[in-house]
N, CA, C, O and CB atoms as a CASP TS submission, in Angstrom:
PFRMAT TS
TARGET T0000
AUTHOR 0000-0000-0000
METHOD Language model
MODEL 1
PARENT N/A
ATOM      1  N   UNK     1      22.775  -1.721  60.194  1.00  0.00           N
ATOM      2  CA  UNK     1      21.502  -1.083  59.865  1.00  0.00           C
ATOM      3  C   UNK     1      21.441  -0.830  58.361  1.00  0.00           C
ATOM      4  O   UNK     1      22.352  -0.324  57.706  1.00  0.00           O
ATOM      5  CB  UNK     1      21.322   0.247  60.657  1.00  0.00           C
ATOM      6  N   UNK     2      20.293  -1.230  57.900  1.00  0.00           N
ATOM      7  CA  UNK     2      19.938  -0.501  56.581  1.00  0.00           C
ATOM      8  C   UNK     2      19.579   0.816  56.375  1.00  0.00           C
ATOM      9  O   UNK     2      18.423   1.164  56.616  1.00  0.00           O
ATOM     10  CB  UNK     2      19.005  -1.032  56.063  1.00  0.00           C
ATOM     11  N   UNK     3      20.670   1.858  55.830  1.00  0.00           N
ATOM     12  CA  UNK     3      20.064   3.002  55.608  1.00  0.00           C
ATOM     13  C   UNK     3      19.322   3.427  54.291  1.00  0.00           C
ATOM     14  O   UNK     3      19.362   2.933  53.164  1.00  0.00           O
ATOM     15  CB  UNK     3      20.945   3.791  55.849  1.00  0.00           C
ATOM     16  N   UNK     4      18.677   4.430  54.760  1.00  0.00           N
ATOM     17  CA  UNK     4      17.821   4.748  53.278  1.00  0.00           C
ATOM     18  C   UNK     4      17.816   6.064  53.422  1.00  0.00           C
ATOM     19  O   UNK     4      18.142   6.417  54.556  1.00  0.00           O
ATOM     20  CB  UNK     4      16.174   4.140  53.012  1.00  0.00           C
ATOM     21  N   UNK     5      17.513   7.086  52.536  1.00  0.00           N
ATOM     22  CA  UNK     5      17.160   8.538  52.429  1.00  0.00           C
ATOM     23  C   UNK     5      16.865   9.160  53.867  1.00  0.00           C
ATOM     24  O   UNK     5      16.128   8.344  54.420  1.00  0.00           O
ATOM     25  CB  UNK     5      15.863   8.712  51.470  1.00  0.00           C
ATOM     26  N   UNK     6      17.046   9.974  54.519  1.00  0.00           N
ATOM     27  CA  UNK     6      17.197  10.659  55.689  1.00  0.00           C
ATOM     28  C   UNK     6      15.928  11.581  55.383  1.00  0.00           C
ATOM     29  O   UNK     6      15.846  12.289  54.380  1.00  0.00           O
ATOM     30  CB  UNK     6      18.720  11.388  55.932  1.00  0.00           C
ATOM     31  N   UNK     7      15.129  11.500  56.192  1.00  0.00           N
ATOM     32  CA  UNK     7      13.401  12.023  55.642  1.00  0.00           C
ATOM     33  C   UNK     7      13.242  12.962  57.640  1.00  0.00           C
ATOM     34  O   UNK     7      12.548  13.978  57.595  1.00  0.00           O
ATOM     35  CB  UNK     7      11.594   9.749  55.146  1.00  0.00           C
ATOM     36  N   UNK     8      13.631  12.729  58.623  1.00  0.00           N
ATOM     37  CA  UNK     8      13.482  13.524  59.657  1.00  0.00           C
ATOM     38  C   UNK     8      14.462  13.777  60.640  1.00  0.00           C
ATOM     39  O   UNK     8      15.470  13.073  60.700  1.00  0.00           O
ATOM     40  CB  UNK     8      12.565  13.163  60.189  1.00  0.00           C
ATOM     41  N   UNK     9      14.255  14.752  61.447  1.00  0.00           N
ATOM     42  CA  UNK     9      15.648  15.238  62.251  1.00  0.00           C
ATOM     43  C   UNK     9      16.132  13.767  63.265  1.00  0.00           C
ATOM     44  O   UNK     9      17.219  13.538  63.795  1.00  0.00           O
ATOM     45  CB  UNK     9      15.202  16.907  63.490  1.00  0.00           C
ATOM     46  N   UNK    10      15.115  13.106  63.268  1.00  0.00           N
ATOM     47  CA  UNK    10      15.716  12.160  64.153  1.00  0.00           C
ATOM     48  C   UNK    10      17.035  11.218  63.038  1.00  0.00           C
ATOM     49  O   UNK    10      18.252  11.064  63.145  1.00  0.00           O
ATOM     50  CB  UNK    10      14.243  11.060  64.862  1.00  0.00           C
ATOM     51  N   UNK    11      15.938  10.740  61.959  1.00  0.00           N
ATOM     52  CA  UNK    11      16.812  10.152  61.186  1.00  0.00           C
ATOM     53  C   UNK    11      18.137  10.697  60.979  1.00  0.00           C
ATOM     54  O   UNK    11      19.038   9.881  60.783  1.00  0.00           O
ATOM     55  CB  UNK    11      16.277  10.015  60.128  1.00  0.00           C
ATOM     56  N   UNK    12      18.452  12.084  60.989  1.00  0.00           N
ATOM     57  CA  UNK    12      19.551  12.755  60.607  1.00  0.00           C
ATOM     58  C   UNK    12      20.401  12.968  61.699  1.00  0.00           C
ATOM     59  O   UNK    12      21.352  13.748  61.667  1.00  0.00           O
ATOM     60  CB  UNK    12      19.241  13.909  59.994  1.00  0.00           C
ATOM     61  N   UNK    13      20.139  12.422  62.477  1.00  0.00           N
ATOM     62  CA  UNK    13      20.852  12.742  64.032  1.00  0.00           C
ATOM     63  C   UNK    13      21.563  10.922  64.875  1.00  0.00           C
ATOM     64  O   UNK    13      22.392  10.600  65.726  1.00  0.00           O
ATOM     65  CB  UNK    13      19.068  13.614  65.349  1.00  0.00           C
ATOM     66  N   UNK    14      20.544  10.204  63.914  1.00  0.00           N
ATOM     67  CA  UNK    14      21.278   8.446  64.060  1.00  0.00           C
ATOM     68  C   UNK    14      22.158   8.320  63.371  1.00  0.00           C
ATOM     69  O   UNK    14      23.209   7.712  63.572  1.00  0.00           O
ATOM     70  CB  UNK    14      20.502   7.147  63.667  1.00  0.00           C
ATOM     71  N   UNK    15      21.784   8.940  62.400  1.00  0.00           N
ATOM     72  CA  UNK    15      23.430   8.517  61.269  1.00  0.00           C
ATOM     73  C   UNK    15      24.190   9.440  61.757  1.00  0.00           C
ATOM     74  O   UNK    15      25.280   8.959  62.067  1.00  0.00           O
ATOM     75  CB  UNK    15      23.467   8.747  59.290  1.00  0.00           C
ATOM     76  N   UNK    16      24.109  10.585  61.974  1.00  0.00           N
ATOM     77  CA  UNK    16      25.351  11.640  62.522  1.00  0.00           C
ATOM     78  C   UNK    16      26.024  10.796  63.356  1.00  0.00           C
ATOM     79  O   UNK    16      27.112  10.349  62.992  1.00  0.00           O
ATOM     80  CB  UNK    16      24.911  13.084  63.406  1.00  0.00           C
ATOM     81  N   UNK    17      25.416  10.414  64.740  1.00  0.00           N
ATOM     82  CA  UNK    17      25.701   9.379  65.780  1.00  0.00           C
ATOM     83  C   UNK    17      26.615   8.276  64.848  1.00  0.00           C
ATOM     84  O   UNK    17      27.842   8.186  64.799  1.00  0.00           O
ATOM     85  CB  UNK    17      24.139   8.678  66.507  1.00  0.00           C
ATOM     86  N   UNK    18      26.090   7.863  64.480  1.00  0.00           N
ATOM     87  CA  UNK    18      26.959   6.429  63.444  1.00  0.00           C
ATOM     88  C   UNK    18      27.825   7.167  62.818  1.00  0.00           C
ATOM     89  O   UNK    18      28.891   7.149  63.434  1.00  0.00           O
ATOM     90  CB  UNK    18      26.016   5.421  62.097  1.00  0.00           C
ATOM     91  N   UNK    19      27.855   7.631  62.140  1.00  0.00           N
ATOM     92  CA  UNK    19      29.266   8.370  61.301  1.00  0.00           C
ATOM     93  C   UNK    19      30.167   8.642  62.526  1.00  0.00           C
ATOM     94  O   UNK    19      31.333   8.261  62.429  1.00  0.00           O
ATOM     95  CB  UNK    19      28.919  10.091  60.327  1.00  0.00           C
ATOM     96  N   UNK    20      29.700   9.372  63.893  1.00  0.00           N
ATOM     97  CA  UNK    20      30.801   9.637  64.605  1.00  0.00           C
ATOM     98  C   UNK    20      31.475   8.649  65.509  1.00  0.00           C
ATOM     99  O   UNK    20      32.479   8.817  66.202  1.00  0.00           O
ATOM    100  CB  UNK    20      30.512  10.623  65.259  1.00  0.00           C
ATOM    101  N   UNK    21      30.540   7.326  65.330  1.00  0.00           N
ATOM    102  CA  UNK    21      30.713   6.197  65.653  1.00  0.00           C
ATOM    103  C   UNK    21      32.133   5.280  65.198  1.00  0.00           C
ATOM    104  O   UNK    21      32.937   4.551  65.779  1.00  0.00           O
ATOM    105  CB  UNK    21      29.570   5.738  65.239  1.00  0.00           C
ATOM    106  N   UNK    22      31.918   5.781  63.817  1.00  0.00           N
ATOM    107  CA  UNK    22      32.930   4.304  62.554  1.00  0.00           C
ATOM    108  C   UNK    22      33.689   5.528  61.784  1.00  0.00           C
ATOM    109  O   UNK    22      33.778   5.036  60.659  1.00  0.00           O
ATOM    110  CB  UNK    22      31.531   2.907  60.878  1.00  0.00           C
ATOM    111  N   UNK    23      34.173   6.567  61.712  1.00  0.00           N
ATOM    112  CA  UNK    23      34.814   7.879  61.362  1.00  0.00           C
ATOM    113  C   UNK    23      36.176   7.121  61.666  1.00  0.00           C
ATOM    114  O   UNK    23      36.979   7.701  60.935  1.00  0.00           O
ATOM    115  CB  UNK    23      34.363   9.424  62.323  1.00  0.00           C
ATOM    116  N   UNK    24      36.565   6.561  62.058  1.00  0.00           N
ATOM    117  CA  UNK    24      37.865   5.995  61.851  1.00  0.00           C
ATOM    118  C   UNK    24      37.873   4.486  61.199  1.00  0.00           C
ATOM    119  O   UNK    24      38.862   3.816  61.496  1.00  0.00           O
ATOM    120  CB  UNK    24      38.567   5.996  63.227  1.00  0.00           C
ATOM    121  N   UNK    25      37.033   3.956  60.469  1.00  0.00           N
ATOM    122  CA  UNK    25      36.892   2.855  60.024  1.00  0.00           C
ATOM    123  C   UNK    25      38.334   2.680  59.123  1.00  0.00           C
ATOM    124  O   UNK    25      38.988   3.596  58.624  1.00  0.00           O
ATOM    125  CB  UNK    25      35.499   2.772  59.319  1.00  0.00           C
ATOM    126  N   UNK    26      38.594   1.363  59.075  1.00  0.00           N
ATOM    127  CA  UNK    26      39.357   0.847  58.490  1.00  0.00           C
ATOM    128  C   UNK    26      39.148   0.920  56.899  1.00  0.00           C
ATOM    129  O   UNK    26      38.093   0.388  56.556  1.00  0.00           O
ATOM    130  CB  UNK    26      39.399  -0.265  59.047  1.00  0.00           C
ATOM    131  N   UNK    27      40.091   1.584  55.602  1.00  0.00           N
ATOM    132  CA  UNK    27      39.359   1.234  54.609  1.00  0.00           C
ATOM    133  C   UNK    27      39.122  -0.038  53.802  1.00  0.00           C
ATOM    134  O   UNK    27      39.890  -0.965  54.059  1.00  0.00           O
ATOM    135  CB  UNK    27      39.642   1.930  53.987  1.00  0.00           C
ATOM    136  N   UNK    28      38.249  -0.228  52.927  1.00  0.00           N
ATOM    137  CA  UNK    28      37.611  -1.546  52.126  1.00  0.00           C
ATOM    138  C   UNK    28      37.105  -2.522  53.177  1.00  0.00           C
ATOM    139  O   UNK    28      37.189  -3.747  53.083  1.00  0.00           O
ATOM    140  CB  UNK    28      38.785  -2.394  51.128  1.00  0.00           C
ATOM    141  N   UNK    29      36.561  -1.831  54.207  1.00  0.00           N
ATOM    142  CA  UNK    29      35.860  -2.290  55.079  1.00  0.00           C
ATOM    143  C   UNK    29      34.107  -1.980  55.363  1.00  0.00           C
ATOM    144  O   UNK    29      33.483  -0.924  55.256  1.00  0.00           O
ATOM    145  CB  UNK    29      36.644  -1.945  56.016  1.00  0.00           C
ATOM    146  N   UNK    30      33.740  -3.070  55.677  1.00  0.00           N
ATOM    147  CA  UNK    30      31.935  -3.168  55.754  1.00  0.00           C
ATOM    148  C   UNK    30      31.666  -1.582  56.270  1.00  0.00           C
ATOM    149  O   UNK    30      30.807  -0.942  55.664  1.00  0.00           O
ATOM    150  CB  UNK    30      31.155  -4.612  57.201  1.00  0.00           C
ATOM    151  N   UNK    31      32.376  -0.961  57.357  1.00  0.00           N
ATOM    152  CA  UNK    31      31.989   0.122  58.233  1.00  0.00           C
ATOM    153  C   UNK    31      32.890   1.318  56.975  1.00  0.00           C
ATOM    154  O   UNK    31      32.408   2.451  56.988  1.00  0.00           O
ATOM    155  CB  UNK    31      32.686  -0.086  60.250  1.00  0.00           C
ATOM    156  N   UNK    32      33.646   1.186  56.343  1.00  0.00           N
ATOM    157  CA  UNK    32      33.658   2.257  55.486  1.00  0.00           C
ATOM    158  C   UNK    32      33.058   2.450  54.257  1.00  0.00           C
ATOM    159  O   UNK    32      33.015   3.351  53.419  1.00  0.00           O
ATOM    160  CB  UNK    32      34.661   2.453  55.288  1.00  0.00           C
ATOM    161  N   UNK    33      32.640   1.417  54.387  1.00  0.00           N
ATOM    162  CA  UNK    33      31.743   1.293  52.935  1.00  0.00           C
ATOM    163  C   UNK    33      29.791   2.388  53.847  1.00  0.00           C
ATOM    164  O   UNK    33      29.008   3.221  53.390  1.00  0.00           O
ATOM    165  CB  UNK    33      31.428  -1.499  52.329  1.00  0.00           C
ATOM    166  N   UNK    34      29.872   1.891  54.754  1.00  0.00           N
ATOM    167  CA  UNK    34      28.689   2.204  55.561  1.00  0.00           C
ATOM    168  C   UNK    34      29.138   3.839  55.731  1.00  0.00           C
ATOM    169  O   UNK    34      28.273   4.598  55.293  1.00  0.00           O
ATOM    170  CB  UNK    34      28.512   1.169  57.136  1.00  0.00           C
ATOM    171  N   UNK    35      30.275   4.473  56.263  1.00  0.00           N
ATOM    172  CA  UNK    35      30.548   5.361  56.594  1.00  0.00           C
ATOM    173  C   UNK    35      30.535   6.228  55.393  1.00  0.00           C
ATOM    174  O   UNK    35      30.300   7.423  55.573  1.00  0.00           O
ATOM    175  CB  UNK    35      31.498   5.207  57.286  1.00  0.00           C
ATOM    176  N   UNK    36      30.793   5.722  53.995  1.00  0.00           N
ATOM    177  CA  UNK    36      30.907   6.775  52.844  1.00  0.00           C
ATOM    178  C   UNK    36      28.964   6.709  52.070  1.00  0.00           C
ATOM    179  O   UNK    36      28.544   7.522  51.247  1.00  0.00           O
ATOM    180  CB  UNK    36      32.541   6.054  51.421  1.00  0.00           C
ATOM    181  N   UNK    37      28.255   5.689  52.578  1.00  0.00           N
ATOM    182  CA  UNK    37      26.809   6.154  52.614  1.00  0.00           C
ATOM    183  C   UNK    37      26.395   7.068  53.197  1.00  0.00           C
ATOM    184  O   UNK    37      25.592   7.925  52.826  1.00  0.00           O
ATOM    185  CB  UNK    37      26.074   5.441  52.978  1.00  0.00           C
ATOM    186  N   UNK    38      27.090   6.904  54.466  1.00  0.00           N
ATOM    187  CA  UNK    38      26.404   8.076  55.960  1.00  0.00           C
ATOM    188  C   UNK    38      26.644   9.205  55.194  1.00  0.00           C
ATOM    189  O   UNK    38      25.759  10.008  54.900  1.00  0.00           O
ATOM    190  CB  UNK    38      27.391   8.228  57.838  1.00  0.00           C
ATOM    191  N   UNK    39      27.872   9.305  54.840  1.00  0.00           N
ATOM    192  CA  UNK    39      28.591  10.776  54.618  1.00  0.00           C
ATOM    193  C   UNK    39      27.239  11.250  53.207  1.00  0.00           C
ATOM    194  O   UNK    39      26.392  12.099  53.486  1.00  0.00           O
ATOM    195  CB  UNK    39      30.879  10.589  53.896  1.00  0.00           C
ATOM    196  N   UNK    40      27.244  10.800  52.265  1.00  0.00           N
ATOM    197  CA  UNK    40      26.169  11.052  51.705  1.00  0.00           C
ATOM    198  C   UNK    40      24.829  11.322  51.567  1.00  0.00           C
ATOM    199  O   UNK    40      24.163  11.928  50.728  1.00  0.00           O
ATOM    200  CB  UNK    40      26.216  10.699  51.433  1.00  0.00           C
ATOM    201  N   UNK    41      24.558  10.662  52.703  1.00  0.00           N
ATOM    202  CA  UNK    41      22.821  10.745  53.021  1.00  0.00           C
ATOM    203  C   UNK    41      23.291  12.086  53.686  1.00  0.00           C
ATOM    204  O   UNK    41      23.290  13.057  52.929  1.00  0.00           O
ATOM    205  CB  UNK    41      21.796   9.306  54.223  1.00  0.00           C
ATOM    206  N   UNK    42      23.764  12.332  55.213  1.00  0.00           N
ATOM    207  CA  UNK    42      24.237  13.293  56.071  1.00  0.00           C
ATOM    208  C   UNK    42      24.223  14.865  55.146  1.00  0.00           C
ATOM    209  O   UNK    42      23.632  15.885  55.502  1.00  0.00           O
ATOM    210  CB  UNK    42      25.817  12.742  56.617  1.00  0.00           C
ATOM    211  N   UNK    43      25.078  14.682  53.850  1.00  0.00           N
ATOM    212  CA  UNK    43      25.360  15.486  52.910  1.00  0.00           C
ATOM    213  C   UNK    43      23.795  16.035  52.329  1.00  0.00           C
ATOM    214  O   UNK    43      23.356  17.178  52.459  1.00  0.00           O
ATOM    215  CB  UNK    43      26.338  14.692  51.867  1.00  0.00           C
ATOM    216  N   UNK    44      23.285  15.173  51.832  1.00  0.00           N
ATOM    217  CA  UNK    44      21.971  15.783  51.163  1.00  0.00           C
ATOM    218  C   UNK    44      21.150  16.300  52.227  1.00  0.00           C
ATOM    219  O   UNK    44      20.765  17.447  52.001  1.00  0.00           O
ATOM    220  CB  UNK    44      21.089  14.716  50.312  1.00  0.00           C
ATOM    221  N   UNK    45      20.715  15.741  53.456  1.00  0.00           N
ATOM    222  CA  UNK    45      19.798  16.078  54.674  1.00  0.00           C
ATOM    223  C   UNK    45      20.149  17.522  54.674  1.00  0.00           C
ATOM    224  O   UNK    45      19.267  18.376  54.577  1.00  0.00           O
ATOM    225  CB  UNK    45      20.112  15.240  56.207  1.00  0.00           C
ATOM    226  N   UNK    46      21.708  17.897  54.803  1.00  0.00           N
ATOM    227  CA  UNK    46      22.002  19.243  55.085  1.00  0.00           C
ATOM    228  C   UNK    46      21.989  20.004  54.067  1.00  0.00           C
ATOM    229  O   UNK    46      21.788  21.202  54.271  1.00  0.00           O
ATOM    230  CB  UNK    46      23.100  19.424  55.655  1.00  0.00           C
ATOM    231  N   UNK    47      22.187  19.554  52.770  1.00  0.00           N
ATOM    232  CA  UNK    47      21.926  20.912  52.030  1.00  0.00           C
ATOM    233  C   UNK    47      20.683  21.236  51.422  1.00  0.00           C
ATOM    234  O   UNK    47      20.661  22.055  50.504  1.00  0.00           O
ATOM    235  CB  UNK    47      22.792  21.066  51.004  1.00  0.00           C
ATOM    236  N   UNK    48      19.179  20.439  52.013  1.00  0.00           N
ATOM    237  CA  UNK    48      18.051  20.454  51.410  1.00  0.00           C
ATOM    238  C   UNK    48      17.192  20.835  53.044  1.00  0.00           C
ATOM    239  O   UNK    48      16.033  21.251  53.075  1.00  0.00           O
ATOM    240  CB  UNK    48      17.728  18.880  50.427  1.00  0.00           C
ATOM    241  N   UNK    49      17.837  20.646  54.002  1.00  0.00           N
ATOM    242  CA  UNK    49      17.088  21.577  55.639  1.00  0.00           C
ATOM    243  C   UNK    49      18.103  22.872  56.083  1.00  0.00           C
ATOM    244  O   UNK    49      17.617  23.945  56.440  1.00  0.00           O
ATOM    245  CB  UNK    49      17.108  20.244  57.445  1.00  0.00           C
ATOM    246  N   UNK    50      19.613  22.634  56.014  1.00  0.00           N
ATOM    247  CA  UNK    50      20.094  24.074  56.531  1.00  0.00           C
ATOM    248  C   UNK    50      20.882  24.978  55.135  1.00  0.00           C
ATOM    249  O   UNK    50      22.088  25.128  54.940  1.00  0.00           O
ATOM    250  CB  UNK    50      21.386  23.774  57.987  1.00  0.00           C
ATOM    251  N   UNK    51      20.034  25.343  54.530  1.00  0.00           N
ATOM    252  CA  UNK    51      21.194  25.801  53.432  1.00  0.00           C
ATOM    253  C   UNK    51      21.529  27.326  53.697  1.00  0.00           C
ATOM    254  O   UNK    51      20.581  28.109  53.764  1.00  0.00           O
ATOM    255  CB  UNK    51      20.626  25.629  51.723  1.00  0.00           C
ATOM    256  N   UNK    52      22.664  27.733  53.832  1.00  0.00           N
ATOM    257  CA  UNK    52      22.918  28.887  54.001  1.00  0.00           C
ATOM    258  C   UNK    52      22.857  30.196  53.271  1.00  0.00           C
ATOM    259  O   UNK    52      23.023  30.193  52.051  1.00  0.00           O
ATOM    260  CB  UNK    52      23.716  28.733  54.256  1.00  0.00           C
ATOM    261  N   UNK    53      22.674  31.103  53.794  1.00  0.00           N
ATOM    262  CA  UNK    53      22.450  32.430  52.614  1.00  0.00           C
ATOM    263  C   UNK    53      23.298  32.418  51.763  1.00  0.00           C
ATOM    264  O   UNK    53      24.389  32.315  52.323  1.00  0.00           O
ATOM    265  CB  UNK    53      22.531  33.883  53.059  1.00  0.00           C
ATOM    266  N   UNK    54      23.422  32.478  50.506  1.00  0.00           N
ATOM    267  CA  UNK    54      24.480  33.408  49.573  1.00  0.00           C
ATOM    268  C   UNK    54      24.859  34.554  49.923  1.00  0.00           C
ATOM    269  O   UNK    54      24.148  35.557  49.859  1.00  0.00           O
ATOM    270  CB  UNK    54      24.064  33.740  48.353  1.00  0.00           C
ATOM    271  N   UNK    55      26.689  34.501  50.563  1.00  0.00           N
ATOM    272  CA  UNK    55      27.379  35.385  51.073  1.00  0.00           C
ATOM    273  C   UNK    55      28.130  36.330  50.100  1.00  0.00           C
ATOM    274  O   UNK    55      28.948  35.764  49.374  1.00  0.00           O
ATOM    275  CB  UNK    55      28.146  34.762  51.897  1.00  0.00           C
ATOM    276  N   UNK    56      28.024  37.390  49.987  1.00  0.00           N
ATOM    277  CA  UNK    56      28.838  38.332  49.478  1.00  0.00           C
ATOM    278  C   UNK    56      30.005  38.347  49.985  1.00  0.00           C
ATOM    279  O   UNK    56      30.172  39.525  50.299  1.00  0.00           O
ATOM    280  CB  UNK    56      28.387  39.446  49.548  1.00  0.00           C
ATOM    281  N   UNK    57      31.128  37.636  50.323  1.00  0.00           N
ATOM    282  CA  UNK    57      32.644  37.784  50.517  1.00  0.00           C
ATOM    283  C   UNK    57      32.830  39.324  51.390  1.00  0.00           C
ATOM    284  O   UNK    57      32.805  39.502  52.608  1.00  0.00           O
ATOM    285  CB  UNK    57      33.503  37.787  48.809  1.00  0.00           C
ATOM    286  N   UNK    58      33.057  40.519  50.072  1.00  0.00           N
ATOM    287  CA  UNK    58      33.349  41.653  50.573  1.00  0.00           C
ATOM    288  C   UNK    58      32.081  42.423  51.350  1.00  0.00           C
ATOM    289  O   UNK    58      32.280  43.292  52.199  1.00  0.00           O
ATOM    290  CB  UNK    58      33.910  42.383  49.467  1.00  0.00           C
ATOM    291  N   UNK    59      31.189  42.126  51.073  1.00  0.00           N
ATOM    292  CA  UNK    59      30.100  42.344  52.660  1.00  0.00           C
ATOM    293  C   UNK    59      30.334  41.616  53.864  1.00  0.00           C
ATOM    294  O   UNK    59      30.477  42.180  54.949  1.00  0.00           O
ATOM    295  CB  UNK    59      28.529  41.879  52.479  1.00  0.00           C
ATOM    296  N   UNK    60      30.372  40.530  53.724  1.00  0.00           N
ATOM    297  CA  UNK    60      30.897  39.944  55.024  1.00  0.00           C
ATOM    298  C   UNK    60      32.218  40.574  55.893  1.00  0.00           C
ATOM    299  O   UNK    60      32.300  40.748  57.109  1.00  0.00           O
ATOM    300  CB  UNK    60      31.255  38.535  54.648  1.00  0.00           C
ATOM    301  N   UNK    61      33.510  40.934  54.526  1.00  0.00           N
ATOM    302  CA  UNK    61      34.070  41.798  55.663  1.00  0.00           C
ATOM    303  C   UNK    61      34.075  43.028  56.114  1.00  0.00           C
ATOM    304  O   UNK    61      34.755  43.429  57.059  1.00  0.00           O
ATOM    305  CB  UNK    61      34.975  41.767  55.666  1.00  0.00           C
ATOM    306  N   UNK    62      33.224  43.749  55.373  1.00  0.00           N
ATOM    307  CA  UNK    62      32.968  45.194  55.836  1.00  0.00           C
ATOM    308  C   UNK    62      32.075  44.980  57.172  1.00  0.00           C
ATOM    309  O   UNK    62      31.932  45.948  57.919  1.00  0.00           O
ATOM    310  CB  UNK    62      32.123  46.171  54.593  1.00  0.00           C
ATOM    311  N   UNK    63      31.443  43.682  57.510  1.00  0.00           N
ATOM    312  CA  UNK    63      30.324  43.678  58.640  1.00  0.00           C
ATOM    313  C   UNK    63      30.945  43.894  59.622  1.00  0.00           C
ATOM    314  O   UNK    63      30.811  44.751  60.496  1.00  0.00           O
ATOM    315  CB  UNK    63      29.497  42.510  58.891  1.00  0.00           C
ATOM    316  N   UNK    64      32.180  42.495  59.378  1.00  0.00           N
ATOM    317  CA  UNK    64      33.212  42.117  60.259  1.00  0.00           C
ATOM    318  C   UNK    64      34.074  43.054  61.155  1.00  0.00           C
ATOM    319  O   UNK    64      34.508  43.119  62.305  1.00  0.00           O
ATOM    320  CB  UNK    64      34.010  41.493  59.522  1.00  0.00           C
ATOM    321  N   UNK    65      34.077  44.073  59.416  1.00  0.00           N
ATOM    322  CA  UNK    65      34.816  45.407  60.048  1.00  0.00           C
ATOM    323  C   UNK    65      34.156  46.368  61.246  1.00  0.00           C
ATOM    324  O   UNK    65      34.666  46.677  62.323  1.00  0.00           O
ATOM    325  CB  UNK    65      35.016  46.403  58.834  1.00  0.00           C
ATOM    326  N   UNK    66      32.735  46.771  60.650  1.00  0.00           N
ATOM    327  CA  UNK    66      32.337  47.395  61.495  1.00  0.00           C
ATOM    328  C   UNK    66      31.714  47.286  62.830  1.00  0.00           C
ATOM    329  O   UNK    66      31.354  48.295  63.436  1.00  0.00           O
ATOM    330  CB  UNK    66      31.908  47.805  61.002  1.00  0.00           C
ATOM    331  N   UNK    67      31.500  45.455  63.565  1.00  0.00           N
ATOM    332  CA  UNK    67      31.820  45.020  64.479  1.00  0.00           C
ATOM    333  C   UNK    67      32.754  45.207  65.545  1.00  0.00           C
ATOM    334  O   UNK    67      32.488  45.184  66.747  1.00  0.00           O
ATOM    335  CB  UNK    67      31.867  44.373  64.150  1.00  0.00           C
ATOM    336  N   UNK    68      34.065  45.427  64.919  1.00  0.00           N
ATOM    337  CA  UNK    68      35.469  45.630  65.682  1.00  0.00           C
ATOM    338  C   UNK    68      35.557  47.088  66.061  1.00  0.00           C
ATOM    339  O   UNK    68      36.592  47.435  66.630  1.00  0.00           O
ATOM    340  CB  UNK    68      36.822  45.228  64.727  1.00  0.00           C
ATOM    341  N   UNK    69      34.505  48.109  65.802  1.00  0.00           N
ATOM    342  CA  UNK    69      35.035  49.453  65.734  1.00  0.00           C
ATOM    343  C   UNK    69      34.671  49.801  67.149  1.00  0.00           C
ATOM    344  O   UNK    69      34.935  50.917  67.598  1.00  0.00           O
ATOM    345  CB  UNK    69      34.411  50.451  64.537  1.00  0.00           C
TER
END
């Protein structure tokens, strides 16, 4: 397949599929050469649809803490 820029959840969910497909590819091979695109497109999709809050470290474990009490 020709990939190109990952533009919808479907698109981002075929290549996931394919990456978990060829994730053991042989290297200097057609499928790792394909697999270190996936990993890239895969890469941008996620940090431009799920990006996560900016975590405060020591808030996170005081939360943590007061969870356990």
């Amino acid at each position: 397949m020709n990939w190109k820029v990952l533009k919808t959840e479907d698109d981002y969910n075929k290549a996931s599929m394919r990456m978990m497909e060829i994730f053991n590819a042989e290297p200097n091979t057609p499928e790792s050469d394909e697999l270190d695109l996936l990993i890239v497109l895969v890469k941008d999709y996620d940090e431009k649809h799920y990006q996560l809050p900016d975590l405060d470290a020591l808030e996170v474990i005081k939360y943590k803490c007061k969870k356990w009490e």
